[in-house]
Structures are given as structure tokens and as C-alpha cells.
MDTraj code that builds the backbone (N, CA, C; nanometers):
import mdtraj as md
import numpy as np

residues = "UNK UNK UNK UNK UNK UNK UNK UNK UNK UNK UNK UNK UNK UNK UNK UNK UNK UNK UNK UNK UNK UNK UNK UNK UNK UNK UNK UNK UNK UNK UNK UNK UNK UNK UNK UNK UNK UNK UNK UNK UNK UNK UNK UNK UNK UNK UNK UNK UNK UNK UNK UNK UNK UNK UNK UNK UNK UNK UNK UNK UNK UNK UNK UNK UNK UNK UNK UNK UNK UNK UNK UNK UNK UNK UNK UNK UNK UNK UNK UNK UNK UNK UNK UNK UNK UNK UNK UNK UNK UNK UNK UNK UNK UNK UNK UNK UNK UNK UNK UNK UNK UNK UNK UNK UNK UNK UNK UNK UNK UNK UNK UNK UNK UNK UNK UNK UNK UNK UNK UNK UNK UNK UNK UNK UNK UNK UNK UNK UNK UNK UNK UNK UNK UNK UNK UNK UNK UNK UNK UNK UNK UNK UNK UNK UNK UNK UNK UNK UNK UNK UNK UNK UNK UNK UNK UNK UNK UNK UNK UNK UNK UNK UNK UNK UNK UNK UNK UNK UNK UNK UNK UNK".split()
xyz = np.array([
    [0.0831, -0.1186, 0.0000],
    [0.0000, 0.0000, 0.0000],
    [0.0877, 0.1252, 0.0000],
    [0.1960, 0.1208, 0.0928],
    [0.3034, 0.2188, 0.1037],
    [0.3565, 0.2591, -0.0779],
    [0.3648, 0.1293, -0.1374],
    [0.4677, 0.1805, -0.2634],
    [0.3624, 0.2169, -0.3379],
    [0.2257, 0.1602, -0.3566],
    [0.1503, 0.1862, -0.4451],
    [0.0830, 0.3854, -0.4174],
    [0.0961, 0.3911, -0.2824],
    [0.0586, 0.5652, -0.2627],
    [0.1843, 0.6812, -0.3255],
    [0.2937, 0.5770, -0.2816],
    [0.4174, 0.6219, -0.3519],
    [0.4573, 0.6952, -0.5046],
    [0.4161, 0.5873, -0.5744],
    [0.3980, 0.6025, -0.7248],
    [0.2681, 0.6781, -0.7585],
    [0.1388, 0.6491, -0.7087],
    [0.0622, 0.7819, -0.7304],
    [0.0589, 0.9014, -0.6687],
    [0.1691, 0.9249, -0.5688],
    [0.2152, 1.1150, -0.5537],
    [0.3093, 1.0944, -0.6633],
    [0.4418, 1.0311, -0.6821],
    [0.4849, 1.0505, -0.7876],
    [0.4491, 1.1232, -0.9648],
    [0.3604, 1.0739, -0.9490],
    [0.2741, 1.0519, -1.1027],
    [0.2189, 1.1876, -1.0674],
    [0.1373, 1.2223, -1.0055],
    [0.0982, 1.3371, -0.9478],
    [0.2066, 1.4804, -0.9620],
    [0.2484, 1.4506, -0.8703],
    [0.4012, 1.5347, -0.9066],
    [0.4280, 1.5664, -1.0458],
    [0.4859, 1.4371, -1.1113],
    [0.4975, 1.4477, -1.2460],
    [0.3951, 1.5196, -1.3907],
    [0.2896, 1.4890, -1.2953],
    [0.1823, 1.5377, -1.4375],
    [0.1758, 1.7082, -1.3701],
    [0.1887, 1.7475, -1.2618],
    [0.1860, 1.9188, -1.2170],
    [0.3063, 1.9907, -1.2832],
    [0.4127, 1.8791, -1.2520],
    [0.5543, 1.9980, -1.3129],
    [0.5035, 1.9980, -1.4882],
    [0.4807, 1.8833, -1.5606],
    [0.4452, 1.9052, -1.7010],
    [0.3511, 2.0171, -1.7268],
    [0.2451, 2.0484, -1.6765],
    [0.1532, 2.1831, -1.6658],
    [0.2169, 2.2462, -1.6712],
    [0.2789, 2.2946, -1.5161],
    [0.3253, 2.4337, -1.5009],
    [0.4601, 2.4667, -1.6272],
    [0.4768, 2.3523, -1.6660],
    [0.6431, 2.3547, -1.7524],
    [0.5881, 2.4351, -1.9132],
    [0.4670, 2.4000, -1.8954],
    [0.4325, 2.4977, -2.0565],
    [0.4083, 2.6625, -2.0316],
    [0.4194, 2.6767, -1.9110],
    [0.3149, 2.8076, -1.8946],
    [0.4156, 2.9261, -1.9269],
    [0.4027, 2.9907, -2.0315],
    [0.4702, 3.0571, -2.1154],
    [0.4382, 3.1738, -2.0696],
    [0.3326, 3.2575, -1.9648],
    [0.2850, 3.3704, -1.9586],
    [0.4296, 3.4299, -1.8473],
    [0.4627, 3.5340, -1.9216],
    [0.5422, 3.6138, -1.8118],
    [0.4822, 3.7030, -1.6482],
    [0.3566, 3.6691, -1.6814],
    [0.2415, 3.7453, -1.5437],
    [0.2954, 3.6185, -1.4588],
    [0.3329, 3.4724, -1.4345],
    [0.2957, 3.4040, -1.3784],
    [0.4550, 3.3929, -1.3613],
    [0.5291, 3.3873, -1.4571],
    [0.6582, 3.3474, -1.4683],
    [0.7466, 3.4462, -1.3807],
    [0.7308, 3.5842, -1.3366],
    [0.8278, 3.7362, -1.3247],
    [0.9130, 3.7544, -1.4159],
    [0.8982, 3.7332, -1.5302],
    [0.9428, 3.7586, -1.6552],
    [0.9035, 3.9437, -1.7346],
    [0.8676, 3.9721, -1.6545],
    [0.8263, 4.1317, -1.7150],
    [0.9355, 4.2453, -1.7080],
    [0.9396, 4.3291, -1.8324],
    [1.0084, 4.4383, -1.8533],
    [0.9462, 4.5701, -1.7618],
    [0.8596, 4.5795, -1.8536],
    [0.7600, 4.7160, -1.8793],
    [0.6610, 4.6977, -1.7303],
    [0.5579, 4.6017, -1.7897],
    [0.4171, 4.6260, -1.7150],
    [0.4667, 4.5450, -1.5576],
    [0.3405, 4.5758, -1.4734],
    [0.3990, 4.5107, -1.3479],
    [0.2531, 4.4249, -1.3872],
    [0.2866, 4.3166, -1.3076],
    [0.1910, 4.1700, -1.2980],
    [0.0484, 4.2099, -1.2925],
    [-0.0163, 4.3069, -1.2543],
    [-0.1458, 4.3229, -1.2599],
    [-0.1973, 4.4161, -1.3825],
    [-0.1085, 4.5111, -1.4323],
    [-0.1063, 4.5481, -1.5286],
    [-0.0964, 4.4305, -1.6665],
    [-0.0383, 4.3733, -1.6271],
    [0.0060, 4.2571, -1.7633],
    [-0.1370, 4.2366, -1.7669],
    [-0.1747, 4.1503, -1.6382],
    [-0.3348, 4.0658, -1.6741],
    [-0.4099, 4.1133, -1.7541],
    [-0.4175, 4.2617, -1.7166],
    [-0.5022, 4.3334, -1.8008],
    [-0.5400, 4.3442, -1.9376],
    [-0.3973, 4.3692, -1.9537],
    [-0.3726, 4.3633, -2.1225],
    [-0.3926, 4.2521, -2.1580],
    [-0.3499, 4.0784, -2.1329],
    [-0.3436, 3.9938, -2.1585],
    [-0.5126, 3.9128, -2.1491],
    [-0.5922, 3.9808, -2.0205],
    [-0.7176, 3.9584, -2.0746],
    [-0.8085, 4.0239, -2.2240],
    [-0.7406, 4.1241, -2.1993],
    [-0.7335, 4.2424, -2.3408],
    [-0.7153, 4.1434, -2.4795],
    [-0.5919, 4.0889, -2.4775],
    [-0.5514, 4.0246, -2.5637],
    [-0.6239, 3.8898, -2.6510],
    [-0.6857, 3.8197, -2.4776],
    [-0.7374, 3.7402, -2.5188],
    [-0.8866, 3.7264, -2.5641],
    [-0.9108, 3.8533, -2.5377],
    [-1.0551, 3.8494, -2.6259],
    [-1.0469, 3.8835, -2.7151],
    [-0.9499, 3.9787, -2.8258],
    [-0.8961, 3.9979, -2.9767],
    [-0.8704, 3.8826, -3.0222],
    [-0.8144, 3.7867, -3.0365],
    [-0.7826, 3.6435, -3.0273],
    [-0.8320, 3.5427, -2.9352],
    [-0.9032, 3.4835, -2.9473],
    [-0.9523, 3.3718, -2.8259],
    [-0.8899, 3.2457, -2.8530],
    [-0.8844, 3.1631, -2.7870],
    [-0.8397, 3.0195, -2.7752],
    [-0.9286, 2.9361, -2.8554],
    [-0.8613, 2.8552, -2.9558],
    [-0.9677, 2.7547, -2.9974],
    [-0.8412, 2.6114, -2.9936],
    [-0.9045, 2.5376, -3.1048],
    [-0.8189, 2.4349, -3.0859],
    [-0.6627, 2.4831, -3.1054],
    [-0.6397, 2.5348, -3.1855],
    [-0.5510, 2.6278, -3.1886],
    [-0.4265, 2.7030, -3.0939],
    [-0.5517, 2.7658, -3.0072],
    [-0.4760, 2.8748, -2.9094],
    [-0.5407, 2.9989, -2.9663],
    [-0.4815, 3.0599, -2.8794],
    [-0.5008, 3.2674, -2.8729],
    [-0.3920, 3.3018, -2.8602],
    [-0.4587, 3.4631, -2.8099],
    [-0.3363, 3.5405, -2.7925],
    [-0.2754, 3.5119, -2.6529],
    [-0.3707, 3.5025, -2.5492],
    [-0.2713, 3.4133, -2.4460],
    [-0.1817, 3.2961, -2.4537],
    [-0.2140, 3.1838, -2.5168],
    [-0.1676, 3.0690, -2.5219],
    [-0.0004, 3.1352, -2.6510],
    [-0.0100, 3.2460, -2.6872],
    [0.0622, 3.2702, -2.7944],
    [0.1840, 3.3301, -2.6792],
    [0.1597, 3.3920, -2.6040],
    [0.2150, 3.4502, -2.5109],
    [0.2366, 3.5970, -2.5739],
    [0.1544, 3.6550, -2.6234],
    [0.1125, 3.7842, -2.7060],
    [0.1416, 3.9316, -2.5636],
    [0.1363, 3.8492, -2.4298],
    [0.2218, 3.9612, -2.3322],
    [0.3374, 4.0140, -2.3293],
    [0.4012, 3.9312, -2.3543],
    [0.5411, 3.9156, -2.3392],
    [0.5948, 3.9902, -2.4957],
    [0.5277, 3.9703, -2.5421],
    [0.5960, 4.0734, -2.6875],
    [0.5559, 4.2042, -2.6738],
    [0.4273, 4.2502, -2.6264],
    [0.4213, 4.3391, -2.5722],
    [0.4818, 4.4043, -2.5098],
    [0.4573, 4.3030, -2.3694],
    [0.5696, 4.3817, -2.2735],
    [0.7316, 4.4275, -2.3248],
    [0.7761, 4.3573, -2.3856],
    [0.9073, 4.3445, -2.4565],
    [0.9140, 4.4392, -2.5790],
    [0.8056, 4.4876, -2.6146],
    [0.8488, 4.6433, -2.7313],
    [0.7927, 4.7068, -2.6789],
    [0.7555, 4.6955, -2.5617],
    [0.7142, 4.8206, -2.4981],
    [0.8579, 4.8840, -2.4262],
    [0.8890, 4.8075, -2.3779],
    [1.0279, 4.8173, -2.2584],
    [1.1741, 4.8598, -2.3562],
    [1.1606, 4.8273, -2.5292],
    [1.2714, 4.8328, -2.5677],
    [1.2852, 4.8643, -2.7007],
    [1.1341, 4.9201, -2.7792],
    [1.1050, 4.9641, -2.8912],
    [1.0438, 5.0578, -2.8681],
    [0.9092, 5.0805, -2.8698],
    [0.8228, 5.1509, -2.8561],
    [0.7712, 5.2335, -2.7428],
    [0.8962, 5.2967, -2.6653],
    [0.8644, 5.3616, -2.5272],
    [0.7939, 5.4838, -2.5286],
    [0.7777, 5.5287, -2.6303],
    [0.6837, 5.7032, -2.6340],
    [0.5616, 5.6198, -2.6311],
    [0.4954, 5.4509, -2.5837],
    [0.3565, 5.4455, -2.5838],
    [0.3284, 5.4004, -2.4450],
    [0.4318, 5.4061, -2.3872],
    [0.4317, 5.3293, -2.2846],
    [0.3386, 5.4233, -2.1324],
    [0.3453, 5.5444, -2.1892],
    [0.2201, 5.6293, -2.0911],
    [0.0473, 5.6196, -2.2056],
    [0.0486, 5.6055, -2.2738],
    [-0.0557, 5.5839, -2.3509],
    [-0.1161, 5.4385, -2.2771],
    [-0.0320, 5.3448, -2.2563],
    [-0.0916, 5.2646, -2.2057],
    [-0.0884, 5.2352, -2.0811],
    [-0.0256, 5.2981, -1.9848],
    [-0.0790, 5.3532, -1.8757],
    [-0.1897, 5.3913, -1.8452],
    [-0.2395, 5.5315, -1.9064],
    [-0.3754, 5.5944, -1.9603],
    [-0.4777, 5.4869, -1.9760],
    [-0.4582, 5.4399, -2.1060],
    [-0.5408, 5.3144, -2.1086],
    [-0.5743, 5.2451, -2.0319],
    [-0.5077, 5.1599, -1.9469],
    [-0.5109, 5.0469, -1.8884],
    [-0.6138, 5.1502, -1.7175],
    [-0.5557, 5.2516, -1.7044],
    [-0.6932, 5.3332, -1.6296],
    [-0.8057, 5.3567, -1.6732],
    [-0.8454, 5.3978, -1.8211],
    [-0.9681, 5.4320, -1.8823],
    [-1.0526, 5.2924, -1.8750],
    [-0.9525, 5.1415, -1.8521],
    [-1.0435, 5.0393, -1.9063],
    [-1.0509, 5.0092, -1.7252],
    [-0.9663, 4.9932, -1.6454],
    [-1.0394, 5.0099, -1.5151],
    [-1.1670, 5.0806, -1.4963],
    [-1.1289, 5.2080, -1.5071],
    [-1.2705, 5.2946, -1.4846],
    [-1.3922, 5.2080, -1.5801],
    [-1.4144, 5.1922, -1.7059],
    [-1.4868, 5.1043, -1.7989],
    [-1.5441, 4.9795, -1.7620],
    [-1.4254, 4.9413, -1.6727],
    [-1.4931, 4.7918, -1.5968],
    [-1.5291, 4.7964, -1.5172],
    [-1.5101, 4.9076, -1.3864],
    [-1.5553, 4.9066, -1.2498],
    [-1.4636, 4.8351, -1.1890],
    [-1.3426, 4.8155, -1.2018],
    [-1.1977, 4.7645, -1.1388],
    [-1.1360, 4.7030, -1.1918],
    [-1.1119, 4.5863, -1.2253],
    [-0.9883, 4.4692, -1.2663],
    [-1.0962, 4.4418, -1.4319],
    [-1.0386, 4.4388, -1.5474],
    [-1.1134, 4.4021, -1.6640],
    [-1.1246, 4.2500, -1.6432],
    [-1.0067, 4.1883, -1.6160],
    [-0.9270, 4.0809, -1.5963],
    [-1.0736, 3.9342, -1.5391],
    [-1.0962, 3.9844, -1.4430],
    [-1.2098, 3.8987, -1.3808],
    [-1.3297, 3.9285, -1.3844],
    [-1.3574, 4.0112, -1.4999],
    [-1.5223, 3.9916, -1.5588],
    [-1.5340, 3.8899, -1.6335],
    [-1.6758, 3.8378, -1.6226],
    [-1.7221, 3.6995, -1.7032],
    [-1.6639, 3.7558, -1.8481],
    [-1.6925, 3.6388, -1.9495],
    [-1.6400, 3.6501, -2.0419],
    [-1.7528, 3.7339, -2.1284],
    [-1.8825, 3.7722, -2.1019],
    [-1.9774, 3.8470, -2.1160],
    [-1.9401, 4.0342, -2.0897],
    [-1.9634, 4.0211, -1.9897],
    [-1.9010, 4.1538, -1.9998],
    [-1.7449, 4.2168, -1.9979],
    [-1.6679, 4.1275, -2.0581],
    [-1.5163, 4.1617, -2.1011],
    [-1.5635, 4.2371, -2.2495],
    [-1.6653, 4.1609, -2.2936],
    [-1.6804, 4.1858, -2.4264],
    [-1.7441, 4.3198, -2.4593],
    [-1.8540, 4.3229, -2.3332],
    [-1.8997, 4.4637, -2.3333],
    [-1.8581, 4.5788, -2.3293],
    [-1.7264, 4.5475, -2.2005],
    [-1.6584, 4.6616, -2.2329],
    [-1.5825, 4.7102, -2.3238],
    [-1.5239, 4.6278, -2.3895],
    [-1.4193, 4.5960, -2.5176],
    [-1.5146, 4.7042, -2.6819],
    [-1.6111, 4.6773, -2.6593],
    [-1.7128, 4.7508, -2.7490],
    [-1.7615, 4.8786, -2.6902],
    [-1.7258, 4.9012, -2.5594],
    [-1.7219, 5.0806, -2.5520],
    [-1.6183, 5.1236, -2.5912],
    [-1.5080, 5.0533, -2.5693],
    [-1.3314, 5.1441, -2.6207],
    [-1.3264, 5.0809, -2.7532],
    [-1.3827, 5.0495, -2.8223],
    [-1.3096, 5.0064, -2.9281],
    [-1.2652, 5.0793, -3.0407],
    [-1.3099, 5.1944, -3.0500],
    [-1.2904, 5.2877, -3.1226],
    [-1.1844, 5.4168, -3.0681],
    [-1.1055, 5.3823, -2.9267],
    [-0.9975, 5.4506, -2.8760],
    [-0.9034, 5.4477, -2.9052],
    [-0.7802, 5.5236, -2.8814],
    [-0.6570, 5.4565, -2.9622],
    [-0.6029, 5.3325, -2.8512],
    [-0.6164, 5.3629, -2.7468],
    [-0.5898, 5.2342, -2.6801],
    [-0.6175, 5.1111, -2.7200],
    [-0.7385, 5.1003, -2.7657],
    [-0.7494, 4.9580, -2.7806],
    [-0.7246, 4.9394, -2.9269],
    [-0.6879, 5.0426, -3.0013],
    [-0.6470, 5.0186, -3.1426],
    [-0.4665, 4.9680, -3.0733],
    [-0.4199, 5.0428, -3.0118],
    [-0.2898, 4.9946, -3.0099],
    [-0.2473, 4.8686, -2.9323],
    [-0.3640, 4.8542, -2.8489],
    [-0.3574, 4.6880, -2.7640],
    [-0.4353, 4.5548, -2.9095],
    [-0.5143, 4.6514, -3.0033],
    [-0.5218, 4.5571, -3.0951],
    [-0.4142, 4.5120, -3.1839],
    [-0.3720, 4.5848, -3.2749],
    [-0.2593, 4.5983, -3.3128],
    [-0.1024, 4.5529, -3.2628],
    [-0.0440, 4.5654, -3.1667],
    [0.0363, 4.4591, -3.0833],
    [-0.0157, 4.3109, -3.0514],
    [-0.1412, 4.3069, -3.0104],
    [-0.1556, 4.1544, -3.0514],
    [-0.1909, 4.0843, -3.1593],
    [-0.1952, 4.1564, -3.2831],
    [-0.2393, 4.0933, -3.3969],
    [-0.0095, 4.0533, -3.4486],
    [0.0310, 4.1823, -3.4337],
    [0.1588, 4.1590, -3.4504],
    [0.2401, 4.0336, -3.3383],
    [0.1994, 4.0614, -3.2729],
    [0.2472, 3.9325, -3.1381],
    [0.2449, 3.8192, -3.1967],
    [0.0871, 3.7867, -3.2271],
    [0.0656, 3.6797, -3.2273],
    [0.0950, 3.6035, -3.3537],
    [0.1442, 3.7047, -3.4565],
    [0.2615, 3.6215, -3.6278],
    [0.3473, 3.6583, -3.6391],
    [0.4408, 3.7095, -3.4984],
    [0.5608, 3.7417, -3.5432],
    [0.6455, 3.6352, -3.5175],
    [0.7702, 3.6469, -3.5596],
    [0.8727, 3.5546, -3.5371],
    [0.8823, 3.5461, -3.3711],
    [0.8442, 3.4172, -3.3409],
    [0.8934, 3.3568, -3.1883],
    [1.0200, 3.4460, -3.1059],
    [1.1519, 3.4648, -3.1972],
    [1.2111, 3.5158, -3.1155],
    [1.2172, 3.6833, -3.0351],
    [1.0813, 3.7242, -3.0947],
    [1.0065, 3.8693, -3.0552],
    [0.9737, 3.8698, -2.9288],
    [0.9205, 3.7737, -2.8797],
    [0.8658, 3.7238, -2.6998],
    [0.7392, 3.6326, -2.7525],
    [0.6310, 3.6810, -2.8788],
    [0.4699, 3.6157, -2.8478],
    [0.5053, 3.4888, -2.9813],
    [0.3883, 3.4609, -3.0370],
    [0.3947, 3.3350, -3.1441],
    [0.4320, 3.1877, -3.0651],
    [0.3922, 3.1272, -2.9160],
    [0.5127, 3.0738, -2.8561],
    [0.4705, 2.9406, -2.9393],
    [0.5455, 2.8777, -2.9806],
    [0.5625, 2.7259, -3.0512],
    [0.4614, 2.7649, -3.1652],
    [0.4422, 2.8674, -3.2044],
    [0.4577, 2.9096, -3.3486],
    [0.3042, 2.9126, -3.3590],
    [0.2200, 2.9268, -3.2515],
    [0.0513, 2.9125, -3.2736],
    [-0.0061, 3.0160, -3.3428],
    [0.0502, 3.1108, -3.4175],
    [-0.0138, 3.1988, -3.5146],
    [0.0199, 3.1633, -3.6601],
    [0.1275, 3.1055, -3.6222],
    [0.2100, 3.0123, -3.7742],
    [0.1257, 2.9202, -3.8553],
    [0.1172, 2.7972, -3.6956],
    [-0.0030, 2.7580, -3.7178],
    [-0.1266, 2.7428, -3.8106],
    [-0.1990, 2.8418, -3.7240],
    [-0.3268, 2.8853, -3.7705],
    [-0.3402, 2.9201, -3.9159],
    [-0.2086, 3.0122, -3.9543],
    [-0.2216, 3.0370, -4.1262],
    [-0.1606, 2.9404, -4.2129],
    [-0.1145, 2.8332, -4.1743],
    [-0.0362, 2.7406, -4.2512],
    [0.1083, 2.7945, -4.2557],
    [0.1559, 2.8801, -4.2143],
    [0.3166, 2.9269, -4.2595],
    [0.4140, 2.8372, -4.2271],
    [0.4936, 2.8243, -4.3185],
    [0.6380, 2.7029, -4.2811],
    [0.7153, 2.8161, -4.2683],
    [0.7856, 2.7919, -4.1795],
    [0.9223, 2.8439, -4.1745],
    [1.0478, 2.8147, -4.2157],
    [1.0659, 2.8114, -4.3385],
    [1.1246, 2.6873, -4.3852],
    [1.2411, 2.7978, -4.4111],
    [1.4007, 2.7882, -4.4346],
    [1.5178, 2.8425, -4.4248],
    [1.5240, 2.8483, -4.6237],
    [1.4930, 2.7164, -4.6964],
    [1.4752, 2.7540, -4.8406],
    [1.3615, 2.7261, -4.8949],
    [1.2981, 2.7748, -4.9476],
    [1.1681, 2.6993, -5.0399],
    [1.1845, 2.7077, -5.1692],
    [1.1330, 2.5964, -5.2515],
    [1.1324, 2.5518, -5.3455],
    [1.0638, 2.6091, -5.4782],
    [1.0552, 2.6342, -5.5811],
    [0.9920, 2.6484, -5.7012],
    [0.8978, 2.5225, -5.7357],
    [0.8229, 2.5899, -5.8064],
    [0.7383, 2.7069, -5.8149],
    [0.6703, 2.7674, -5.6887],
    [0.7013, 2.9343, -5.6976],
    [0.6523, 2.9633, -5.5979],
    [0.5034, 2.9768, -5.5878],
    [0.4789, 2.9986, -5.7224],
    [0.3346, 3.0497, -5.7731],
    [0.2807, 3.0227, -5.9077],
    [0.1726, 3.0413, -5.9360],
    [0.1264, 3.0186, -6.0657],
    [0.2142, 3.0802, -6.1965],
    [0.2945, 3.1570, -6.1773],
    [0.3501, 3.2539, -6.2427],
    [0.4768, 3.2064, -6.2961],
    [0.5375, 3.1253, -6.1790],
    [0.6694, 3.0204, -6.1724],
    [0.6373, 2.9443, -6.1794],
    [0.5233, 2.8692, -6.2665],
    [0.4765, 2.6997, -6.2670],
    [0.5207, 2.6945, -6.4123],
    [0.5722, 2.5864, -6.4744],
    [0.5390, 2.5810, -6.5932],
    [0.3755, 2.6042, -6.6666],
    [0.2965, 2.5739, -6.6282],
    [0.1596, 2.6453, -6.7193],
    [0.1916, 2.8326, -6.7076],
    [0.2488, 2.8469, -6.6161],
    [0.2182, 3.0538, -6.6146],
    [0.3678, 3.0544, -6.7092],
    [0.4524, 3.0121, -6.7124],
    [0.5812, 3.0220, -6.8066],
    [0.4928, 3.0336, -6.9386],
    [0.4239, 2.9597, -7.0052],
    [0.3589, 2.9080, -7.0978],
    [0.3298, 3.0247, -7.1569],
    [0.3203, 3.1126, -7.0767],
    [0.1810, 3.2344, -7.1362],
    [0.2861, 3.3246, -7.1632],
    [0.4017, 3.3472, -7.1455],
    [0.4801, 3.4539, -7.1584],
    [0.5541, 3.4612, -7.3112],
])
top = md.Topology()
chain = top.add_chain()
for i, resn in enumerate(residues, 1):
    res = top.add_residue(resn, chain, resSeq=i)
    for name in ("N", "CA", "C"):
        top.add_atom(name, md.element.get_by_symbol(name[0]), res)
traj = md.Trajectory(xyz[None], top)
């Protein structure tokens, strides 16, 4: 009985570190430049309603924070009070944390700002996050790659296109 409780904490053990071993979010990790951990959520709930999770993934599962956070901290610092600003306008908008509204009214609020520049520029960073090259911070194991079919391939082959096929040669 002793060895058999043994091997199922083991197993136990084992299947928790595999979880936590994917979790790519820098809110969870202390991996942040720019935003501090409650700020991240924000955005990153932000994020994940521009992108949602399907079989796929989102912009969370993409880790679409962390690229953020990361051109915010080392590209793009003249936005970095803009989204300050923001990330208050969508407090005030939510009545405190955006982060832990149902997934109902995340959406609601998301459709009062949507026409702000804030959420044009929290759109916009996660649309870029989430197909840029991995080594940016977001895309993590390539889930925007994914989604569009893109290879990343170092050479590709001919024909690239109808144009480079022999039938489009034909016509010239």
C-alpha cells in the first residue's frame, strides 16, 4: 500500500511539473520588462478576447504579453504612458480589474473602447504578437504560424506560384 501511494504522488508530481512547464505567460513566470503583474493581466485579458483560444490557441496561449511587454520596454517607449492611460480608462470602464469579468461583460466593455486609440494599439500589438517571429517574446511554438499554414522553412522551393509553374511560363 506504502509503494503503491508512492507512485501515485509521484505521477501526481509528475503530471503538475508538465503543466506548469508549458506556462509561457510572463504574469505568472516574473518575466516582465515594462508592465507590473497586474497590469500585464489586463492587457493579456485584453488580448485574449482579440484572439480567443480555440483548438488552436489565442493570444494568451501565444504569449502575445510578453511581446508586448518586450516592445514596450525596448522599442516603442513614447507608448508606454498611452498605455498607462489606457489600462486606467479600461479600469474605470470595468468598475476595477477588466481581468475577472465573465467573459460576457469583457466583451462589453471591449465595445465601448473600441474605437480609442488604446485599444487600437492593444489591438494591433496583438495581432503583430501573435505572427511574429517567436524570437520577438509572443507566437510561442509558433501558434499563429499555425493557424495560417506558414512554414518556416530556411529555403523553399519552385514554383513559388502560378507565375513560376510551368503552365504561367507558358503564357509569356
Amino acid at each position: 500500500m506504502l509503494r503503491a501511494s508512492a507512485a501515485q504522488a509521484g505521477a501526481v508530481w509528475a503530471a503538475l511539473a508538465q503543466q506548469h512547464g508549458h506556462d509561457n505567460s510572463p504574469v505568472r513566470a516574473g518575466a516582465l520588462k515594462f508592465f507590473t503583474a497586474e497590469e500585464a493581466r489586463e492587457v493579456e485579458a485584453v488580448g485574449a478576447q482579440i484572439i480567443p483560444a480555440d483548438e488552436t490557441g489565442g493570444a494568451r496561449e501565444a504569449g502575445v504579453i510578453r511581446f508586448i511587454d518586450l516592445n514596450l520596454a525596448a522599442f516603442e517607449r513614447e507608448l508606454q504612458e498611452p498605455y498607462r492611460e489606457g489600462l486606467k480608462m479600461l479600469a474605470q470602464k470595468s468598475g476595477g480589474q477588466f481581468s475577472v469579468l465573465s467573459n460576457e461583460r469583457q466583451i462589453e466593455v471591449l465595445r465601448g473602447i473600441e474605437k480609442t486609440p488604446f485599444f487600437g494599439m492593444v489591438r494591433n500589438h496583438t495581432v503583430i504578437g501573435f505572427f511574429s517571429h517567436p524570437q520577438y517574446g509572443g507566437n510561442y511554438e509558433r501558434i499563429g504560424w499555425k493557424l495560417i499554414g506558414f512554414e518556416d522553412a530556411f529555403a523553399f522551393q519552385p514554383p513559388f506560384g502560378y507565375y513560376d509553374s510551368p503552365e504561367g511560363q507558358r503564357g509569356q
